[in-house]
C-alpha positions as CSV (number, residue, x, y, z in Angstrom):
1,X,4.6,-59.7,-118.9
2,X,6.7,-62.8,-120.3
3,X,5.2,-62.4,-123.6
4,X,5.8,-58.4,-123.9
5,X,9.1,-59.3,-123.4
6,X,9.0,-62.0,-126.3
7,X,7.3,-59.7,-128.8
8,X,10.0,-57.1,-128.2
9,X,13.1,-59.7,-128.8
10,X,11.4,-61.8,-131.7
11,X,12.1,-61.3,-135.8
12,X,11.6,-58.5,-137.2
13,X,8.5,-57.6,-139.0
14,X,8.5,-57.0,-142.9
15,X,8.3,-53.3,-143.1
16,X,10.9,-52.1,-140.4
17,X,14.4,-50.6,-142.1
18,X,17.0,-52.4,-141.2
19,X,20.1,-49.5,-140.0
20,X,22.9,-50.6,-139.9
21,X,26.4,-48.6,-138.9
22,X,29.4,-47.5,-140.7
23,X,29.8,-45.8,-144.3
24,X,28.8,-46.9,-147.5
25,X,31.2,-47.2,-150.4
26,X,30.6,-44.2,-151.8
27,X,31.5,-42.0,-149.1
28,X,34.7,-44.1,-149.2
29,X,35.8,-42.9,-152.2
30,X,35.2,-39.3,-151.9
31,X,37.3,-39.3,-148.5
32,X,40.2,-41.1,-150.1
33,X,39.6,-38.3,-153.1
34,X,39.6,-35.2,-151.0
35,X,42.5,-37.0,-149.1
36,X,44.6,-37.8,-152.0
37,X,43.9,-34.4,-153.6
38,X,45.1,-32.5,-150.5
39,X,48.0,-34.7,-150.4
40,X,49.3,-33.8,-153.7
41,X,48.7,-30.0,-152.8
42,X,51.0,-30.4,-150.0
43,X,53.4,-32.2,-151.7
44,X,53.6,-29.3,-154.8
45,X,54.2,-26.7,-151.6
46,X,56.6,-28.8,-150.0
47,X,58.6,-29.1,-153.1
48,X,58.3,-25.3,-154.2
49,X,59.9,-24.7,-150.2
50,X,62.8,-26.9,-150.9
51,X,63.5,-25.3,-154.4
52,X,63.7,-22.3,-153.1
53,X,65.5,-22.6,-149.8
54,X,68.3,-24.6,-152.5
55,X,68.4,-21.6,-154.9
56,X,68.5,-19.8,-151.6
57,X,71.7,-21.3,-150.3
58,X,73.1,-20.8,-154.0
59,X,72.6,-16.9,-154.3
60,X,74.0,-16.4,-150.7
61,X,77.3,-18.3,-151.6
62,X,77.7,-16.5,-154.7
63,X,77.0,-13.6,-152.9
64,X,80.1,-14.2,-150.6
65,X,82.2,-15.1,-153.4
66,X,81.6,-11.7,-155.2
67,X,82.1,-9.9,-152.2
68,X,85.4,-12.0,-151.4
69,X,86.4,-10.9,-155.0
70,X,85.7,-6.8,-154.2
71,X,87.4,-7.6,-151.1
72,X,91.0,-8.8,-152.9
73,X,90.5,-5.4,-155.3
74,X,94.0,-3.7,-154.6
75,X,95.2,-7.0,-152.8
76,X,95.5,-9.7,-155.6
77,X,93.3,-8.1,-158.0
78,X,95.4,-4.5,-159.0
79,X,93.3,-1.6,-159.0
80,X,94.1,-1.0,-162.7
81,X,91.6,-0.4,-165.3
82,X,90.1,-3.5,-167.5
83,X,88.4,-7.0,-166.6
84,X,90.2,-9.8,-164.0
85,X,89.0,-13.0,-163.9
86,X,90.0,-16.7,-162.8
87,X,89.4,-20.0,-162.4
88,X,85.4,-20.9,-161.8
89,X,85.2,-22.3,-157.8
90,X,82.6,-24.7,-157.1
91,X,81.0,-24.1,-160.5
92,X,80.7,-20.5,-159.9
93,X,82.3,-17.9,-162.3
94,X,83.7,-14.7,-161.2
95,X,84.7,-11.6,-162.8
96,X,85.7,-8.0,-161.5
97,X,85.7,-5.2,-163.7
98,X,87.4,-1.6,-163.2
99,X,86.3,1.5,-164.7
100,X,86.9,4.8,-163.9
101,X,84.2,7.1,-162.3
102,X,83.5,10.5,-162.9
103,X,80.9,11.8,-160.3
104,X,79.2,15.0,-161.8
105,X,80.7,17.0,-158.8
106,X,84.2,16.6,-157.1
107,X,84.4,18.3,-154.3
108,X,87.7,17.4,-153.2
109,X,90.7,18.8,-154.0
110,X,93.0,15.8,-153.0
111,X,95.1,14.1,-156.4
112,X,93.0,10.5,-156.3
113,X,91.2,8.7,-158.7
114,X,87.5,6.8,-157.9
115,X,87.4,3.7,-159.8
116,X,84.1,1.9,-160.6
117,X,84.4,-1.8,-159.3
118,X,81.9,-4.7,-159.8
119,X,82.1,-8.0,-159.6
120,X,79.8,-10.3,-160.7
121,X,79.4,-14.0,-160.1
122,X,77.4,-16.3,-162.6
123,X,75.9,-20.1,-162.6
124,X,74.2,-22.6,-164.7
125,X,71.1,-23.2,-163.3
126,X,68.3,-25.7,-164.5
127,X,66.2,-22.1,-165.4
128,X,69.5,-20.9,-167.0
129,X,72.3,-18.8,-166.6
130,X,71.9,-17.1,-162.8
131,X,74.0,-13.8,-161.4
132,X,75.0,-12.2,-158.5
133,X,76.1,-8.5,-158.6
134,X,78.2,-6.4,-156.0
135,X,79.4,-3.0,-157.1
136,X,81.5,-0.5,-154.9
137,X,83.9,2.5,-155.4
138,X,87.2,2.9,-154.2
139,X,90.2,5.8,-154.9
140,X,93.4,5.0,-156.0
141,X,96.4,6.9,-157.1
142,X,95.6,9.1,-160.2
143,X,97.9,7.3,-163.6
């Protein structure tokens, strides 16, 4: 019995494959491949999200600045025919325009006047110039 057990624990024999664990080089490479690949996938997505959640942001301010300007029409800005404008805030620039409307139909027989309001709000962007575009009708006195 003694020597069974000493065949069993003594050196190896020539033919007999040596395994041994872990992973060779190769497969190495290919991980850290298909890792650094995915990597810069996520990284284009991640940076698409952010551009757009900023550009976002930027069309809902302008957005409340045009509808701030529609809001001062016959406040500050007269509701008189032509083009206002002012001074750019926060690099945005405003304009409100007043035109008269004719609807095909009037079917009202009170003396008031529709006017034609918009008001636009425009930005330099890295892409170029950007807008924002509110338009609304509201009656005045007839001139």
């Amino acid at each position: 019995m003694s020597r069974q057990r000493a065949k069993g624990r003594g050196p190896r024999t020539k033919g007999a494959k040596v395994s041994q664990g872990g992973f060779s080089l190769l497969e190495v490479v290919v991980a850290f491949a298909i890792l650094a690949l995915s990597l810069g996938v996520l990284m284009q997505i991640f940076s698409r999200a952010m551009n757009t959640t900023a550009l976002s942001g930027t069309y809902s301010r302008a957005a409340t600045l045009a509808e701030a300007r529609l809001n001062l029409v016959g406040l500050e800005i007269p509701l008189e025919l032509g083009v206002h404008s002012g001074d750019p805030e926060d690099g945005f620039a405003w304009q409100v325009s007043i035109e008269d409307y004719y609807p095909e139909e009037l079917t009202w027989e009170v003396e008031l006047q529709p006017y034609l309001v918009t008001s636009i709000v425009s930005w330099d962007s890295a892409e170029g110039t950007r807008q924002v575009s509110l338009t609304s009708l509201r009656l005045g006195a007839v001139p």
